[in-house]
Structures are given as structure tokens and as C-alpha cells.
N, C-alpha and C positions, 0 to 999 in steps of 0.2 A: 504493500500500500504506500509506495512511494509517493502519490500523489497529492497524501494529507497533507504531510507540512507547505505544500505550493500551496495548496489550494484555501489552508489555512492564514497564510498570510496576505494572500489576496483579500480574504475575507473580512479581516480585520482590521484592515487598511480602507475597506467599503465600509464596514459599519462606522470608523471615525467620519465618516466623508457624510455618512446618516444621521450621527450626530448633531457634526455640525452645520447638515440642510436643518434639523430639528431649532437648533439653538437662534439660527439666524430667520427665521420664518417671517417674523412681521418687517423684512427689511425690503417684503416682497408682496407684488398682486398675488390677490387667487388663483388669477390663472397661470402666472409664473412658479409661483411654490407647484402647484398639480402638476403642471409638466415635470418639473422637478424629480417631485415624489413616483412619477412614474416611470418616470427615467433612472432613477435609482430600482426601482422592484426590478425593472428589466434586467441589470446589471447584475445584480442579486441572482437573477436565474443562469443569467450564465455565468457567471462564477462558480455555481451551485452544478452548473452542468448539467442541469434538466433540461430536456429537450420537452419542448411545447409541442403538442398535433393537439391544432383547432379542427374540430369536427362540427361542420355545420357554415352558417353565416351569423356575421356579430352587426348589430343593428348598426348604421350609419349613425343616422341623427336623432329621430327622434326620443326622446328621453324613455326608456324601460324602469321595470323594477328585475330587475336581478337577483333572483330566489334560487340559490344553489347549495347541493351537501358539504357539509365541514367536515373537515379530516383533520389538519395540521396549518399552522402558521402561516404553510407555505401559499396556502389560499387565495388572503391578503396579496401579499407579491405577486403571484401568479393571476389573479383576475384584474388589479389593478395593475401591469402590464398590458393587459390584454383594453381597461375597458379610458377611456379619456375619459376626464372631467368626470369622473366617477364619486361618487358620495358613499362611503358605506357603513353599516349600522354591524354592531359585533358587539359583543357579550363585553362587561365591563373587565371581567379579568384580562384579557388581549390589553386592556392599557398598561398593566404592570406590567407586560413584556418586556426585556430589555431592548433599546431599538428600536425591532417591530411597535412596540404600543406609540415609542414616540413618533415615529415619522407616521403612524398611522393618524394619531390624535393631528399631526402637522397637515395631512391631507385630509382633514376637517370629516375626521371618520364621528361618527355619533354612537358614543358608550351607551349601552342599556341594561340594565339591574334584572338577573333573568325572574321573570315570573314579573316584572314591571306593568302596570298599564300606562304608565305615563304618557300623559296625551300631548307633552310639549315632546317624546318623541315621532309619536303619529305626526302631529302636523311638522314636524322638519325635514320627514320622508317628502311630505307632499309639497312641501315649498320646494323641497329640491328636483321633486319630478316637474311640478309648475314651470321650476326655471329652467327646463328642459335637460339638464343634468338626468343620468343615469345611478342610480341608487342599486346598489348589492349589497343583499340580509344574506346571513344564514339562519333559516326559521326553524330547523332543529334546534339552535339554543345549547350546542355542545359541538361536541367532535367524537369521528367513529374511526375503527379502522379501515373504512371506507366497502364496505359487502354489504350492508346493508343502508337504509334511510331511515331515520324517526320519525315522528311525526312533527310536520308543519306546524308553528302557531301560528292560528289566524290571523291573527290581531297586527301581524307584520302587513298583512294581502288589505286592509283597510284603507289603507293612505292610495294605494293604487285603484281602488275601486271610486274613492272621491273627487280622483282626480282623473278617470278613465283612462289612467297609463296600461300599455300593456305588459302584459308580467312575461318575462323570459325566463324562462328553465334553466339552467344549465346543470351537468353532471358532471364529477371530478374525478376523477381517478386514475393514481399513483401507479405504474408500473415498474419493476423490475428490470433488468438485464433480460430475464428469460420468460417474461412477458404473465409473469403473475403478479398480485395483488401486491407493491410494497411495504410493508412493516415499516420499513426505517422511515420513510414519511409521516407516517399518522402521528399525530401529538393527542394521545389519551392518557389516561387513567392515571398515573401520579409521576408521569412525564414530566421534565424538566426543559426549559429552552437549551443550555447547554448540551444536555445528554443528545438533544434531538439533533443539534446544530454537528455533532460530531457523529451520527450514523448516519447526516445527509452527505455529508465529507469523507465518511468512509465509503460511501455506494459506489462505485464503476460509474453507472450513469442511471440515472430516475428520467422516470417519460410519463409527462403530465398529459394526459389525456381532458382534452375540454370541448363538450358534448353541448354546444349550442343550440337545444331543442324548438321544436315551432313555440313563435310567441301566440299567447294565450290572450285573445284582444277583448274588451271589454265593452261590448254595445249593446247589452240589456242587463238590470237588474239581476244580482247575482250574491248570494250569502257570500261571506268571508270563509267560514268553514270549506260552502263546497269549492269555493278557488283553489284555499290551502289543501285539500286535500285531490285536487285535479294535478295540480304542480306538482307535488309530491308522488303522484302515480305516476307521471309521465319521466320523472327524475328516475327513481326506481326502476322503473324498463331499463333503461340506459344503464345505469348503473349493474344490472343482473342479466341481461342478454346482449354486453356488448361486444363484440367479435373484431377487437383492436388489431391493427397491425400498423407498425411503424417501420 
């Protein structure tokens, strides 16, 4: 595994450089820090050496709500690479991350308290779909090692419903070298940033797989349950019948 220590110092050499996009933020527009911040995740992935396959089409302009499964940290990075001017809404433990939490909180991410109904976070989804911005939840509310899906909280698919955004699907998942499920990616159960940050550094190469599903458009009256539980079926497919090759 000659390739840790490279790869190791690369990394820590980008996290300083994350820091100090973090430190220096209000010296900046909003739309200069985002570029920024997306322009670092990207860097982050390749440094990390994960190969990205977008499967599907990623919306041009107009603004989505982006409902997809959690697995690991590497989420954040990996969707904000992919999505511009992106807003996203994540569990409030992600802000204690080292790093990750702060350039996430820097790209004007929105913490929420699980099992919250806080309605000044509902309406900040929706001013940010209003403002044509792109908003990505994770409505599972945790992280898996990626085989399966939880259940959807509704209460995320609200803000999309008042503001007749349409909701985009998408599915994650981590591959291997030899084209199974990754381990070393998922950040579960009494995982550390560290521990994780050194089995993504140990991998050969990871292959993030991102399953941009039909968007889900909203042009009649529609409960929140059954949306959250439409997205969630259609993520799941994806996620259990996907037949990847890279």
C-alpha cells in the first residue's frame, strides 16, 4: 500500500486549503464561496481516487429537490461536485465533522435536529427552491451501508410540494475494485471521521455510482407521505436491481 503516504499528504495539504476557504468565507459572494466549495469537493474526489459514473441526466436549471440515500460523508462531496449552486439540508451531527461540517456549514448547508419539525427549516428548503437553487436532503435521517433504504421523512417532501419543485431521486452507491458493495465507504454505527478517512486511503480505487432517477413532477395535489414514500421506492429499485459496470 505504497500509495497511502502520497495520497495522505495530498490530502492534508487539501483539507488546510478547506480550512482556510472555511475561515475566509464572508470575504466572499455567495456565488463565489459555492463555486469554491464545489470546486474543493471535486478535488477531494480525486485525490480520494473515486471514480464518479453519473447514470442518468442531472437537471440543467431549473431548481429540484434532491432526495437521495446516505451512506458516508463522502455524499456531501460527491453530490455537491456533481450539483451547482446546490443548498443542502443534513443531520446536525455532519457539522461537528472535522472539515467536512465546516466547509459544509461554509456552502450554506442547513443543520436539522433529527426528529425536528422546525418550520424555519421547511420554509429555507423552499426559499431556496423559490430562488431557483437546487436543494439535496437525505430523508432517511442516518446512514446505511448502502443495501438497503429507510424510510423517507415526509416532512422533508413539504417544502417541494408548496413550492411545486420537482423532486429528483437519486441513488448512491459505493463500489469496490471487484464490483461489490464497499465497506470502506459507509460511515455507520460508531465510525469515526479518521478511521473512515484512512480505509478510503487504503482502497485501490472506490466507484461512486450516481443513479439520477426520473424526476417526480408535481401538478396535482399530493400527501407528503405518499411522495416520500414514491421516492423512496423508486431509490430502492436502483439501489437492489442495479446491474453497474464501469
Amino acid at each position: 500500500m505504497w500509495w497511502i503516504p502520497f495520497r495522505a499528504a495530498r490530502l492534508t495539504a487539501h483539507v488546510i486549503k478547506g480550512i482556510v476557504l472555511t475561515k475566509s468565507r464572508g470575504r466572499r459572494s455567495d456565488e463565489s464561496q459555492a463555486k469554491l466549495v464545489r470546486e474543493w469537493h471535486e478535488r477531494l474526489i480525486q485525490i480520494l481516487q473515486i471514480k464518479v459514473v453519473v447514470r442518468g441526466c442531472l437537471p440543467a436549471s431549473t431548481a429540484h429537490l434532491w432526495v437521495a440515500n446516505h451512506i458516508s460523508w463522502l455524499d456531501i462531496p460527491l453530490l455537491g461536485s456533481l450539483a451547482p449552486h446546490a443548498v443542502f439540508v443534513s443531520k446536525q451531527e455532519v457539522r461537528s465533522w472535522p472539515v467536512i461540517g465546516g466547509l459544509a456549514a461554509a456552502a450554506g448547508t442547513l443543520f436539522m435536529q433529527r426528529g425536528s419539525g422546525s418550520n424555519s427549516a421547511r420554509n429555507a428548503i423552499s426559499d431556496g427552491l423559490a430562488a431557483g437553487r437546487h436543494v439535496v436532503v437525505f430523508p432517511e435521517g442516518t446512514t446505511t451501508e448502502g443495501s438497503v433504504v429507510k424510510r423517507f421523512h415526509a416532512r422533508l417532501f413539504q417544502s417541494a410540494i408548496d413550492v411545486k419543485a420537482p423532486i429528483l431521486p437519486i441513488a448512491i452507491r459505493y463500489l469496490a475494485a471487484n464490483g461489490k458493495l464497499a465497506r470502506a465507504a459507509a460511515y455507520i454505527d460508531d465510525d469515526h471521521i479518521l478511521g473512515s478517512f484512512l480505509r478510503i486511503l487504503a482502497s485501490r480505487q472506490l466507484v461512486a455510482i450516481v443513479h439520477v432517477l426520473e424526476p417526480i413532477v408535481i401538478d396535482a395535489p399530493i400527501a407528503r407521505d405518499r411522495l416520500a414514500a414514491d421516492a423512496r421506492a423508486r431509490v430502492l429499485h436502483a439501489v437492489q436491481h442495479s446491474n453497474d459496470h464501469y
